[in-house]
C-alpha positions, 0 to 999 in steps of 0.5 A: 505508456504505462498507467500511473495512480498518483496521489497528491500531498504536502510536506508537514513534518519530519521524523528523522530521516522520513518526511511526514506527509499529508495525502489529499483526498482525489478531487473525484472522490466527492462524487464518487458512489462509493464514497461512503465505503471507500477507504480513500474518502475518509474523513480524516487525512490520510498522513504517510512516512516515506523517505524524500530527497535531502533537499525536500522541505517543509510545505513541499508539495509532493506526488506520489505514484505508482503503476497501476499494475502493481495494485493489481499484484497487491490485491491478487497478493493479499485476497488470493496468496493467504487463502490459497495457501490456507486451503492447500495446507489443510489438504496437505496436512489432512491427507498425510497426517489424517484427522480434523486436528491436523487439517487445522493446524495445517490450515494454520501453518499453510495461512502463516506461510502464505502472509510470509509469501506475500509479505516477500513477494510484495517487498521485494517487486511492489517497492521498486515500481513505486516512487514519490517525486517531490514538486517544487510547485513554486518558489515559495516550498507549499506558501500560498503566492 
């Protein structure tokens, strides 16, 4: 079986064809010892924007998830890609054109390219294994019973 991270939400609005919803803090993140650095903990509620089936209503209850080895891909792609891509443009910029200035700017341009990359990378294999479920928890969409 393959580990899931889910995130649990209500339904609070919609903008056009995309819901509006409300996450919910996890019910570990009150004991958690990083919860004052953790960006899950935040104080404010976390609202999202994401296409729901046309049946979804106002007050649904909603579980996001996604497996738990794509967040590893997010990170890898977003702490390593960009700065790799840095380091191999100043090399490759610096050896064939010689001179500080062009070290620079290749870091530059290597930077830009290695955003591009894991912007592509990430839209392309991250959006398929994520899904949201809506969850008709009763019959009254999200009112307490």
């Amino acid at each position: 079986m393959i580990d899931t991270i889910e995130r649990a939400g209500q339904v609070v609005g919609f903008d056009g064809d995309e819901a509006v919803v409300r996450l919910e803090n996890a019910s570990s993140c009150g004991t958690c010892g990083s919860r004052g650095s953790c960006g899950s903990a935040q104080k404010a509620a976390q609202v999202i924007r994401l296409h729901l089936p046309a049946q979804t209503r106002l007050g649904d209850r909603v579980t996001l998830s996604m497996p738990s080895s794509s967040l590893a891909l997010a990170a890898l792609l977003g702490y390593l890609l960009p700065p790799a891509s840095l380091l191999l443009g100043a090399v490759i910029a610096a050896s064939r054109y010689g001179g500080d200035a062009a070290a620079v700017l290749g870091a530059g341009v290597g930077f830009a390219v290695g955003l591009l990359l894991a912007r592509l990378i990430s839209r392309f294999t991250l959006g398929r294994g994520a899904h949201s479920a809506a969850c008709d928890l009763d019959s009254n969409h999200g009112e307490p019973k």
